[in-house]
C-alpha positions, 0 to 999 in steps of 0.5 A: 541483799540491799545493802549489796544491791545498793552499795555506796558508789566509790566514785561518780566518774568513769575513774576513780576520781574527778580531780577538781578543774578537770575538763569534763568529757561525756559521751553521746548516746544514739538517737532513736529510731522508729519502735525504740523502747523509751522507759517512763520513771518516777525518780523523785516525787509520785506521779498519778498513774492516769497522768503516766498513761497519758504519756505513754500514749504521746510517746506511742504517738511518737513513734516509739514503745513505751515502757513503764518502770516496775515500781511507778505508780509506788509512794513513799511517805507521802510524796515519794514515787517508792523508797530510794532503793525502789526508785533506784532499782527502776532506774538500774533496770531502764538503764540494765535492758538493752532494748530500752534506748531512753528514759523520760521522767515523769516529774522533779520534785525531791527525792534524787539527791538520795542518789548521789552514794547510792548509785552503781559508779557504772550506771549510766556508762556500761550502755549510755543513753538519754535520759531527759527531766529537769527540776529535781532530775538535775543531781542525775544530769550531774551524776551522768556528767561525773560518769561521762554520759551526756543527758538532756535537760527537758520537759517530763512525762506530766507536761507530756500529759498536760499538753499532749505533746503538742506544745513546741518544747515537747516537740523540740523534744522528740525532734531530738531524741531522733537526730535533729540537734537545736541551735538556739537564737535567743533575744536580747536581755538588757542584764545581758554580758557579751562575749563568746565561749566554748565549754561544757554544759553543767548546771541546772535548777540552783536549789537542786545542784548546789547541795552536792557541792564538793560530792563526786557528783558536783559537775561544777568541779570541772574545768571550762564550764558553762553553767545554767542556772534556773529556779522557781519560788524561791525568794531573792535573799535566798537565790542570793545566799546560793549565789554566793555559796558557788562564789565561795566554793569558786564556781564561776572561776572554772567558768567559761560563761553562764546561761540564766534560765527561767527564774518563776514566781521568784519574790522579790524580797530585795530591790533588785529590779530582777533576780538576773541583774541580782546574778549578774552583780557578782557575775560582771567580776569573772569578765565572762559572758553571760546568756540572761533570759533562756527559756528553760525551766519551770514555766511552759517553756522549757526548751531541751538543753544537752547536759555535758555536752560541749556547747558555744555561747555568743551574746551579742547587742541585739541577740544571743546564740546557744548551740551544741558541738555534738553529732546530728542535723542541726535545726535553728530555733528562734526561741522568741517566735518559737514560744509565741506561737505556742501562744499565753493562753491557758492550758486545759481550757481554762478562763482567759488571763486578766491579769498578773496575780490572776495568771499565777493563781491559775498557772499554780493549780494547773501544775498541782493539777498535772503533777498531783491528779486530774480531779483538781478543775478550774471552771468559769468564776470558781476553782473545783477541788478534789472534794467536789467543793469550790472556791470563787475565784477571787478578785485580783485586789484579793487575791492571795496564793499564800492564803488559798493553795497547800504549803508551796512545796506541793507546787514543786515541778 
């Protein structure tokens, strides 16, 4: 019955092929209303059962019914949210009910490509509907995109939980899931490449999109592409090394521009004077413009980007603009006063921030906190672990991730 249930897909688009340099055209699926059931799954990486309940209480609060998949709060070999088929079938079912009008995913960290041959050709277009994450969740933004169903590329269940869904990605979030489209203005970015263009919105987390080069799930294949890229912890050569795996596979020539994202704790192990301007060396030869400095990806800001939909990109002396050419109210949003008001404060009331090394040490526990369970504290001058031990904080001259936290793929969103 599981080989029958989970056959390989013979194509990831609506057809049965995607010629390569073919513009991509996807569907929108309805906004929300008051009383919508919204499904809360866990595709990639577990997520802690206290954590997924906190989420349904924000989208309760949000005026919607959450529903949880039947196979949350499953593991698999140690990290998995349950096998590729448990995972899978959680989603068939969110996307099979007709009373379920949206997914939100509790957290990324690996697991999805799995996905790729595994899922129904017609999963996603039989009864289209939003589905938001990130990280990880990009091979199903690509997926949908092949299949023709816009998607949304936002904050998870975790950070929902973290913050209570009061932090202004979260909100810009439900605002629009209901009706309310941002049009986003972004500050300069001294790596910035001006111009304007229209095209589709692909892309995603660099690490997580470029395996599936060349599958039918690779929504870089299209023509007239505007590509975001974001990342976290990896190290320059290596961004370097994928960077030119899209130059090769000629990626950016189907590219109308390209909108860098957040690139976290990124080590700068080539004198680049920033992973954009490293990027942007390769990007200055396709004579397209070039968005640096979006906010969305694995800092706290993570502002909701619509995948497959046709989006405008103007980058301009003293800012930039990003805004979507699809239905709804459209809302500006200045992303430079929007995440100052959300403040650098700590989450979860933690110690104020003193300096650089101090803010990463502490930023990396609150997400092993949040994505791995509430039992990890951080307290004033020491760090509480699962086993009640502590640790001192150390002082800044001292202070290494490498030799303090888990292997770094724990920290993974």
């Amino acid at each position: 019955m599981a080989i029958l249930l989970f056959a390989a897909i013979p194509s990831c688009s609506k057809d049965s092929s995607v010629p390569k340099g073919t513009v991509l055209s996807c569907v929108q699926p309805p906004f929300l209303s008051p009383g919508d059931k919204v499904a809360l799954l866990s595709p990639s990486y577990f997520t802690p059962m206290e954590n997924v309940y906190k989420a349904a209480d924000v989208i309760r609060e949000w005026g919607f019914e959450p529903v949880i998949g039947p196979n949350v709060g499953k593991t698999h070999l140690g990290k998995y949210g349950g096998t590729p088929e448990e995972r899978i079938s959680d989603l068939q079912w969110a996307m099979n009910d007709p009373s379920i009008k949206a997914i939100i995913c509790n957290r990324g960290g690996y697991g999805t490509i799995r996905f790729v041959d595994l899922l129904p050709k017609d999963t996603f277009s039989a009864d289209p509907k939003w589905l938001v994450g990130f990280s990880d969740i990009t091979t199903i933004h690509e997926i949908e995109t092949m299949t023709g169903v816009m998607s949304i590329h936002g904050t998870m269940g975790s950070f929902l939980a973290k913050t209570g869904g009061k932090d202004p990605s979260s909100q810009i979030l439900r605002d629009l899931l209901t009706g309310t489209v941002p049009s986003y203005s972004v500050p300069a970015h001294p790596e910035n490449i001006p111009g304007k263009a229209t095209g589709t919105l692909v892309g995603g987390n660099l690490c997580t999109f470029s395996p599936v080069l060349g599958t039918l799930a690779d929504a870089t294949s299209g023509k007239d592409i505007i590509l975001f890229i974001e990342e976290v912890e990896e190290d320059m050569s290596h961004l370097d090394r994928l960077i030119n795996t899209l130059v090769l596979n000629g990626v950016f020539d189907r590219c109308k521009g390209v909108i860098l994202g957040e690139f976290s704790d990124c080590g700068a192990n080539l004198d680049w004077g920033s992973v954009e301007e490293m990027i942007c060396s390769y990007l200055k030869r396709y004579h397209i413009p070039v968005l640096c400095g979006f906010p969305a990806g694995h800092d706290e800001t993570n502002f909701p980007l619509i995948m497959g939909a046709s989006v405008t990109i103007e980058v301009g002396p003293s800012e930039s603009t990003l805004s979507f050419n699809i239905e709804g109210k459209t809302e500006p949003i200045n992303t430079a006063i929007v995440s100052r008001s959300y403040g650098d404060s700590v989450p979860d009331g933690g110690d104020p921030l003193e300096t650089d090394k101090q803010s990463k040490f502490i930023r990396a526990l609150n997400f092993m906190r949040y994505y791995d369970g509430p039992d990890l504290r951080i307290k004033k001058g020491k760090i509480v672990l699962r086993d009640s031990t502590s640790v001192v904080f150390p002082p800044e001259d001292s202070l290494s991730l490498e030799d303090t936290l888990p292997p770094v793929d724990t920290l993974s969103l």
